[in-house]
C-alpha positions in Angstrom: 3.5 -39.5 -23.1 0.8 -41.9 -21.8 -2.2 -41.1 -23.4 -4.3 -42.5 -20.9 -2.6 -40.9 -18.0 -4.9 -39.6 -14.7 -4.8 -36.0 -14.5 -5.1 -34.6 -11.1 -6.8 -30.9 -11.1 -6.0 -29.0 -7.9 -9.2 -26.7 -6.6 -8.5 -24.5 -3.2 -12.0 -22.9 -2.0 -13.0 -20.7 0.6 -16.0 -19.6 0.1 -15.9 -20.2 -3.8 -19.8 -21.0 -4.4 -20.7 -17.9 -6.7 -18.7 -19.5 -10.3 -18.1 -22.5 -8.6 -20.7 -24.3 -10.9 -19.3 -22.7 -13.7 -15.9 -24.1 -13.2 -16.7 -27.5 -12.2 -18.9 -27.6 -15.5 -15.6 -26.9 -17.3 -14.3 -30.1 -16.0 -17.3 -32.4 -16.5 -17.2 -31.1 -19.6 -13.2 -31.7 -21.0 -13.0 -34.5 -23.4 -10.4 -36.1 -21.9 -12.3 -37.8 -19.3 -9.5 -39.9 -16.9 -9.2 -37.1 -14.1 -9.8 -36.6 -11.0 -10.7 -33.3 -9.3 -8.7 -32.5 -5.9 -11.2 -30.5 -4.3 -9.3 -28.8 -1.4 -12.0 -26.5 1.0 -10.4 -24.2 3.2 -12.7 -24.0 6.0 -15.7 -22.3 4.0 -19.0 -21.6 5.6 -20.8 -21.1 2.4 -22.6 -23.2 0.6 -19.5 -25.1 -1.5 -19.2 -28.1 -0.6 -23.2 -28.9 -1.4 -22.9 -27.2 -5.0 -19.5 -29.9 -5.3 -21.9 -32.7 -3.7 -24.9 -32.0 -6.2 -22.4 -33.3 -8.7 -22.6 -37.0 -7.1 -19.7 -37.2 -9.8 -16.9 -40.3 -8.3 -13.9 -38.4 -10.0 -14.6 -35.4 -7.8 -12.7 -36.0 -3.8 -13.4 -33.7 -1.3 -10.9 -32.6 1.2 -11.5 -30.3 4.2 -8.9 -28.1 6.4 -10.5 -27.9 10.1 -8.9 -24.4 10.2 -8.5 -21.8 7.7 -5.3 -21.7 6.0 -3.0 -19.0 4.5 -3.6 -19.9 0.1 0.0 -21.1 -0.4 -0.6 -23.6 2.5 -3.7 -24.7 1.2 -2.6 -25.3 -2.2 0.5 -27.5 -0.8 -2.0 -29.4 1.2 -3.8 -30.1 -1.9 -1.2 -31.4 -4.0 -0.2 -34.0 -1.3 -3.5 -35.4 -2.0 -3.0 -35.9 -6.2 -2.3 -39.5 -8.0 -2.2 -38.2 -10.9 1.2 -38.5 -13.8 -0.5 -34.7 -14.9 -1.2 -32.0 -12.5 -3.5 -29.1 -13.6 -5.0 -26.4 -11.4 -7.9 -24.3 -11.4 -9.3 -21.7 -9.2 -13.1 -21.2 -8.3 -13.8 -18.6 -9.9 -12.1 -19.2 -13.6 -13.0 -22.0 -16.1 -11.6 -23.9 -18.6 -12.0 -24.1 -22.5 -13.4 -28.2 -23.2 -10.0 -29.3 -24.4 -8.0 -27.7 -22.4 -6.7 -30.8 -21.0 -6.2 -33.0 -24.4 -4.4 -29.9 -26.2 -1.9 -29.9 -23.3 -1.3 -33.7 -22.8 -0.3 -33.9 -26.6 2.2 -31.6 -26.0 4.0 -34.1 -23.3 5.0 -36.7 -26.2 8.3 -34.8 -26.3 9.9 -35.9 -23.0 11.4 -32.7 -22.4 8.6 -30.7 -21.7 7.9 -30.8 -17.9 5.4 -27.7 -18.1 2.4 -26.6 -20.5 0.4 -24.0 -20.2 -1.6 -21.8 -22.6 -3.3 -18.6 -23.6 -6.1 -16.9 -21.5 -8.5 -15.2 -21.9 -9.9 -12.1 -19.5 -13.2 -11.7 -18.6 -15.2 -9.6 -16.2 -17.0 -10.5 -13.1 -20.1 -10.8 -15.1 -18.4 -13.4 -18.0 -17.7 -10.4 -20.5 -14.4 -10.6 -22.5 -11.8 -8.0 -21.7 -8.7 -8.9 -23.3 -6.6 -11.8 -24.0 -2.8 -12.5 -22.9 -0.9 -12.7 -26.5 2.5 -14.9 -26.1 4.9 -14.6 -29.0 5.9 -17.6 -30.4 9.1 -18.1 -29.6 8.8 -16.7 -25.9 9.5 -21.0 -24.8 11.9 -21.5 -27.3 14.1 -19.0 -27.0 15.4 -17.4 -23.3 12.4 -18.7 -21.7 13.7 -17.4 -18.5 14.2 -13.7 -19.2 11.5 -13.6 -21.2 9.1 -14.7 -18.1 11.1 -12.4 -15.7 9.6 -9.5 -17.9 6.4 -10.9 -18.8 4.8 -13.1 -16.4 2.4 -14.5 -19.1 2.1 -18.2 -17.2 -1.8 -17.9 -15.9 -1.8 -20.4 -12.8 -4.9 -22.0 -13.7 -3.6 -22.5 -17.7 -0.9 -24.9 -16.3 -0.2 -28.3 -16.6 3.0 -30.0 -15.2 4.5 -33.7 -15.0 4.3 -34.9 -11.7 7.6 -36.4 -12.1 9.5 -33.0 -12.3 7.7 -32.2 -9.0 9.6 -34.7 -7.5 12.9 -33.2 -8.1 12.2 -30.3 -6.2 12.5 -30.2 -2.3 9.2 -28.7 -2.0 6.1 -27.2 -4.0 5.1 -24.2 -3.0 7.6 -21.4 -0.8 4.9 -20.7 1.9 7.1 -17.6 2.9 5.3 -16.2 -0.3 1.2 -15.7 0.1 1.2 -13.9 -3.5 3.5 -15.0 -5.6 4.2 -18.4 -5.0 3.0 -19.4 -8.2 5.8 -17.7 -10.0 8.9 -19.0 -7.7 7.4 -22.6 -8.5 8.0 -22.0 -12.4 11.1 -19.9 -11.2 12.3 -23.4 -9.8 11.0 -25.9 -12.3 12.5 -24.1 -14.8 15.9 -25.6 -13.8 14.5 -29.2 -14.3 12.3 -29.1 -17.7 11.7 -26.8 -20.8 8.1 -25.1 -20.6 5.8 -25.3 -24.0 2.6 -23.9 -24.5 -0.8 -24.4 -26.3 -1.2 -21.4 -28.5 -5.1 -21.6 -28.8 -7.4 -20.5 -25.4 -7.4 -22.7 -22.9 -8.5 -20.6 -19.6 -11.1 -17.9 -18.8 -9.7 -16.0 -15.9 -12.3 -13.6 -14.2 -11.2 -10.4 -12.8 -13.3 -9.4 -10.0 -13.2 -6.8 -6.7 -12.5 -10.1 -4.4 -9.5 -11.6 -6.4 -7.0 -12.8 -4.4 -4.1 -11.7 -6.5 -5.8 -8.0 -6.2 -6.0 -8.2 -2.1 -2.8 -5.8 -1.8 -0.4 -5.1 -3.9 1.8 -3.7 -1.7 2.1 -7.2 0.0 3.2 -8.6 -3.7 5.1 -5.7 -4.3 7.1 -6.3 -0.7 7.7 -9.9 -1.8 8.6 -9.3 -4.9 11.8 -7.2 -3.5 12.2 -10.6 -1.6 12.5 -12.4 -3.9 15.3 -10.8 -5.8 16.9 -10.5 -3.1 16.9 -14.2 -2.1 17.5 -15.0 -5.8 20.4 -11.9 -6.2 23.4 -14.2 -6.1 21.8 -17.2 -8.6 20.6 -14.4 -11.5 22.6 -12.0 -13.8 21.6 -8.5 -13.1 20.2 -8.5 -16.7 17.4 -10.8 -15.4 16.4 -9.5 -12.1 16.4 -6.1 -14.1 13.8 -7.5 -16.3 11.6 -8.3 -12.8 12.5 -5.5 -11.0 10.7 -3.5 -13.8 7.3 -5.5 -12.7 7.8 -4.3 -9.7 7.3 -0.4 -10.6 4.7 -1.7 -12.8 2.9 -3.4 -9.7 3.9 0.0 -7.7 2.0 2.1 -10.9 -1.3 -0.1 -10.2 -1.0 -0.1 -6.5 -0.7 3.5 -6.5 -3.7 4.0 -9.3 -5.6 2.0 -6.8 -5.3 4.2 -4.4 -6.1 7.3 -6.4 -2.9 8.7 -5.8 -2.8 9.8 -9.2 0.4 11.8 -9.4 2.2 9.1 -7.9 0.7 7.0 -10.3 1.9 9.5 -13.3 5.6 9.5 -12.0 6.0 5.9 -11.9 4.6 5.7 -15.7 6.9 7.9 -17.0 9.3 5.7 -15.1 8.4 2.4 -17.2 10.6 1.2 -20.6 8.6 2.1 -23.2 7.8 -2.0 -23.9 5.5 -1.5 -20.3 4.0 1.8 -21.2 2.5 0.2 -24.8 1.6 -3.1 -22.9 -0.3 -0.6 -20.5 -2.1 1.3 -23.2 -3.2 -1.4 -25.1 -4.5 -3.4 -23.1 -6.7 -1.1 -21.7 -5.3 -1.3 -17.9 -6.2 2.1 -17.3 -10.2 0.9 -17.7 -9.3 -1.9 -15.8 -8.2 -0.7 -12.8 -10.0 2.5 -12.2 -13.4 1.5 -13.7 -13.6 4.0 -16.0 
């Protein structure tokens, strides 16, 4: 690990400027200073790019799309632009705890690890604390990969990966996925490095009417099924069983969303047991029809 390695932090914004100061703050404020912020704007018409310029901070480069771009394209856009050994991301609207970036590098002085990411922490759309994403401790150590085909506790903006391994793959981001191209990429880099974690709060992720992630579900949901089926011949049915359970949980929330409560009911009753606790106590049922 090179302790004075640059660490590239991916930002995709279209029209990001209500907690975009709040997440640039979280960077100026790490203390691990040698970054540099990949500030990738998506054609906004807001008032984004000023907020970014206000900064007058060097470290921060500002990149522009002439058009506006599906997310997945954007973020591959973005990448092309890093220089740095480390690459981090973080989304407008979430922030980082100050050390998130030291607590990870330290983790990269066993060669091994390709990945890092850490434990988040929910909040609301006005900065309250909801709940917090518990991993158990051996979820890297021990069958990693079934363990995140039926938890996906990886938070895209907690993660930190070695440039290097990004290198091996023949692409970043599968642009024939708008939702869940995040998860394919760990899917993939899986087969290249071992994943470790910080087990202390690194990322504040905000959960908000105009989340991306909450757009549709039934467009996750749809490729979700594609995926397993473009992974069916490179899994054990064990595995894609554990993801195929997501899926009816995705269905239960899609369905609660619409108020189609009965349907919602079925698919519950539906769930292992594992998903109906995880359900309960975190509260989802407050979440999502807000109760």
């Amino acid at each position: 690990m090179d302790n004075k390695a640059k660490i590239s932090i991916i930002m995709n914004c279209h029209n990001g400027s209500k907690y975009l100061k709040i997440a640039l703050n979280s960077i100026i404020n790490q203390t691990y200073s040698n970054w540099e912020l990949i500030f990738y704007d998506n054609n906004s018409d807001d008032n984004s790019k000023k907020i970014l310029e206000s900064y007058n901070e060097p470290r921060f480069k500002y990149f522009q799309s002439n058009s506006f771009l599906k997310l997945v394209t954007a973020r591959n856009n973005a990448f092309k632009k890093a220089t740095g050994k480390y690459i981090s991301i973080l989304d407008t609207d979430d922030y980082w705890h100050h050390n998130k970036i030291q607590l990870q590098l330290e983790k990269f002085s066993d060669n091994n690890i390709g990945v890092v990411f850490g434990l988040c922490q929910h909040i609301n759309k006005f900065g309250n604390k909801t709940y917090i994403k518990k991993i158990h401790k051996n979820y890297c150590k021990k069958n990693f990969l079934e363990n995140y085909l039926s938890n996906q506790l990886i938070s895209n903006s907690s993660i930190m990966i070695d440039s290097d391994i990004l290198e091996k793959l023949n692409y970043i981001y599968n642009d024939t996925y708008e939702l869940i191209h995040d998860f394919d990429l760990n899917i993939r880099l899986f087969d290249f490095c071992i994943f470790d974690y910080v087990d202390s709060i690194v990322l504040y992720r905000r959960q908000h009417d105009d989340n991306y992630s909450n757009k549709d579900y039934s467009i996750q949901i749809k490729e979700m099924q594609n995926w397993i089926l473009n992974n069916n011949d490179k899994y054990a049915n064990k595995l894609l069983h554990l993801f195929k359970e997501n899926i009816y949980l995705l269905m239960f929330f899609h369905e609660l969303k619409n108020r189609n409560f009965f349907k919602s009911l079925t698919i519950f009753f539906k769930l292992p047991l594992n998903k109906k606790l995880t359900l309960l106590y975190n509260k989802f049922f407050k979440i999502f029809i807000n109760v």
